[in-house]
N, C-alpha and C positions, 0 to 999 in steps of 0.2 A: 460448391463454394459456400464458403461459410462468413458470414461479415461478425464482427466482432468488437464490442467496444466498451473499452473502461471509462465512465462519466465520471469526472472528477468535479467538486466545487467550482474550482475553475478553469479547470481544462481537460480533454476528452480527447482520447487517443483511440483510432480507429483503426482497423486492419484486415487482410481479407484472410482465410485460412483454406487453403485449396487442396486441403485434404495430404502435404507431405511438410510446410512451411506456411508462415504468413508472410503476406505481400501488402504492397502498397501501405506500409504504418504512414500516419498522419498524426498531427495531432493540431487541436483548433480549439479556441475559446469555447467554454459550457455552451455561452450565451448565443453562438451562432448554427448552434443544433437545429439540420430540419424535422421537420413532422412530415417528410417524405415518404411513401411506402417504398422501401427497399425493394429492388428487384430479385432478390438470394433472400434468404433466411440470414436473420440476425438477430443476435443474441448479446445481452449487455449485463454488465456489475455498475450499478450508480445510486451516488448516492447524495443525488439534489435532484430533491422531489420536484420541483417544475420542470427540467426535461423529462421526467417518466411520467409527467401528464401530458405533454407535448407530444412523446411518442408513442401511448398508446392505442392508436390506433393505426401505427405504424406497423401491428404483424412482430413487432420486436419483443423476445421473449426476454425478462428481467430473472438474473437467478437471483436466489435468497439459501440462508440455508434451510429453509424448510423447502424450496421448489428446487433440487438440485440433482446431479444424475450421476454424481460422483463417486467412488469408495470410501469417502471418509465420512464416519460417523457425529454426528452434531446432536445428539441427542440428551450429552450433558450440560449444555448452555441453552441456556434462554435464547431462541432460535428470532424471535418476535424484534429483539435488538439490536442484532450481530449485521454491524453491513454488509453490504453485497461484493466489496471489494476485500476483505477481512476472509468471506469465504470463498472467495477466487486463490488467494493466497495460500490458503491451507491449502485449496485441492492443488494447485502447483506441488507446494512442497510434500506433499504425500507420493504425488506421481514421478518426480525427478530427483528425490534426493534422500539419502538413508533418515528413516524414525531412531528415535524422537528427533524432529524438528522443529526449530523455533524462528519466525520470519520479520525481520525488523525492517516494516517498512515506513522509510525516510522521507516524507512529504510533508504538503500544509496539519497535517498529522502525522505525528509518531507513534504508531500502533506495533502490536508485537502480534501475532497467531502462532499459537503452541499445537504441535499436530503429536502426539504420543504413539509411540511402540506400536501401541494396535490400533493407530488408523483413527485414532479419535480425537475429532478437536477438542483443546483439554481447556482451552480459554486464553486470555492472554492481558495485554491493556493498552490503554489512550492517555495519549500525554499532547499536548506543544507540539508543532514541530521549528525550527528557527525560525523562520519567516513570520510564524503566529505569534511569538513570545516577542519578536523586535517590534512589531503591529501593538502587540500590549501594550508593550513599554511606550510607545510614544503615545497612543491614544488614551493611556490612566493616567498618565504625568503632563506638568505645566511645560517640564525644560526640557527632556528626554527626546533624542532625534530619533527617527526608526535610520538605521543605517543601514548599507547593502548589503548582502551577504559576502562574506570572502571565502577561499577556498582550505585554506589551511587549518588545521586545530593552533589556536594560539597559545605559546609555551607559558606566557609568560602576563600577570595581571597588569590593567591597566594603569596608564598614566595621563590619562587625559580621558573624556567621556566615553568616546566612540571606543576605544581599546578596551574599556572598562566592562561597558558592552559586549563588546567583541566576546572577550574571555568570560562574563555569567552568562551569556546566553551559550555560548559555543561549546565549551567546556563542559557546562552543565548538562547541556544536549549527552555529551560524551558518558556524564556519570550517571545518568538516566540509564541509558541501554547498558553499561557495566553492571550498575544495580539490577536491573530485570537477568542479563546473563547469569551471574552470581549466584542469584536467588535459583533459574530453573537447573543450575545444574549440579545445586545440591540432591535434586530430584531426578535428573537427569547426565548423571555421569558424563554418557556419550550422546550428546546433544550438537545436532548440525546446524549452524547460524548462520542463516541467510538473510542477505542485507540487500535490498530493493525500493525503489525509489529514487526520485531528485538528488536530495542530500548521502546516497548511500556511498559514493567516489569519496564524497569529504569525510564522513565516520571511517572508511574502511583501515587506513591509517591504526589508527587507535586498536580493530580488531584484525588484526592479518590472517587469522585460524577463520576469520567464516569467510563463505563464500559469496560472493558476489551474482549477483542472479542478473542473467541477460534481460535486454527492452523486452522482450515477450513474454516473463513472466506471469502476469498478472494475465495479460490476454490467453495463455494457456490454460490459466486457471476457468479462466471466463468458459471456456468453450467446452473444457471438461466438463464443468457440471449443466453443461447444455443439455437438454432432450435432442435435440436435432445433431442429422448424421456428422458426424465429426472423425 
């Protein structure tokens, strides 16, 4: 058994991998992470550094891409940067789906991981994701409400604040990841778009050609570039 866990800013998804499937996924506030020693070996992608001081001395092996056990090569990017959930990602899409790959994942970050032809992560980028950008907006402005998120791409601009909202943030969101598709597959012809994260159900719309990556994504990534048996 293999425990496994993506630490996110704010929330931490956890799961066991018994060597054919994961079991028992969870997921629970950053902030209520123990400093328990684990009884299994366990392995994690996180990236808020006060739980990986919490748990080090938990036995808990943290990948990077410079500590990682995977087939895919990191050796064109600045390795000292690149988070630990950024390269959980790429080893996913190398190991489950045709190169060149490119992975837009949909969270409190909108990040993108380009994994190329020959197994190399080729780089990719950081943006907003909606929830950070509606956060902006009301905490730089006097008048600006943060509103909740909805589920649908809005057709149509607003007519009242919230709608107005609605449609720069949302939309915008939309012409983000078209803009990065665009650009990689000048370079990339036959390029497979995988969309994972929170927000990936509400983009998918918009791109119907990529695929949708199952809740274990990220945790397959995680375990892949583990040392430990897997």
């Amino acid at each position: 058994m293999l425990k496994v866990l993506d630490i996110g800013n704010t929330f931490t998804r956890i799961a066991e991998w018994n060597g054919g499937e994961f079991i028992n996924l969870r997921r629970l506030p950053t902030a209520e992470l123990s400093s328990e020693k684990s009884d299994v070996p366990q392995v994690a992608a996180c990236v808020y550094p006060p739980a990986k001081e919490l748990l080090k001395e938990s036995g808990t092996e943290f990948i990077s891409a410079s500590e990682q056990h995977s087939k895919v090569d990191f050796s064109l990017v600045d390795c000292s940067t690149l988070g630990a959930d950024r390269v959980a990602n790429a080893v996913a899409a190398a190991e489950f789906y045709p190169l060149p790959a490119a992975v837009v994942d949909c969270g409190t970050a909108l990040t993108l991981e380009v994994v190329d032809a020959q197994c190399r992560f080729a780089g990719g980028a950081i943006a907003p994701g909606r929830k950070l950008l509606r956060k902006a907006l009301a905490s730089g402005t006097a008048q600006l409400p943060e509103i909740p998120l909805g589920q649908g791409i809005p057709e149509n601009i607003g007519r009242n604040t919230v709608d107005a909202i609605r449609f720069g943030v949302d939309s915008g969101i939309v012409g983000v990841v078209r803009q990065w598709i665009a650009v990689l597959k000048e370079k990339y012809p036959d390029l497979t778009v995988i969309l994972t994260g929170g927000d990936a159900e509400f983009l998918h719309p918009a791109f119907p050609d990529a695929v949708m990556a199952d809740e274990y994504f990220t945790l397959h990534g995680i375990r892949l570039a583990s040392s430990k048996k897997h």
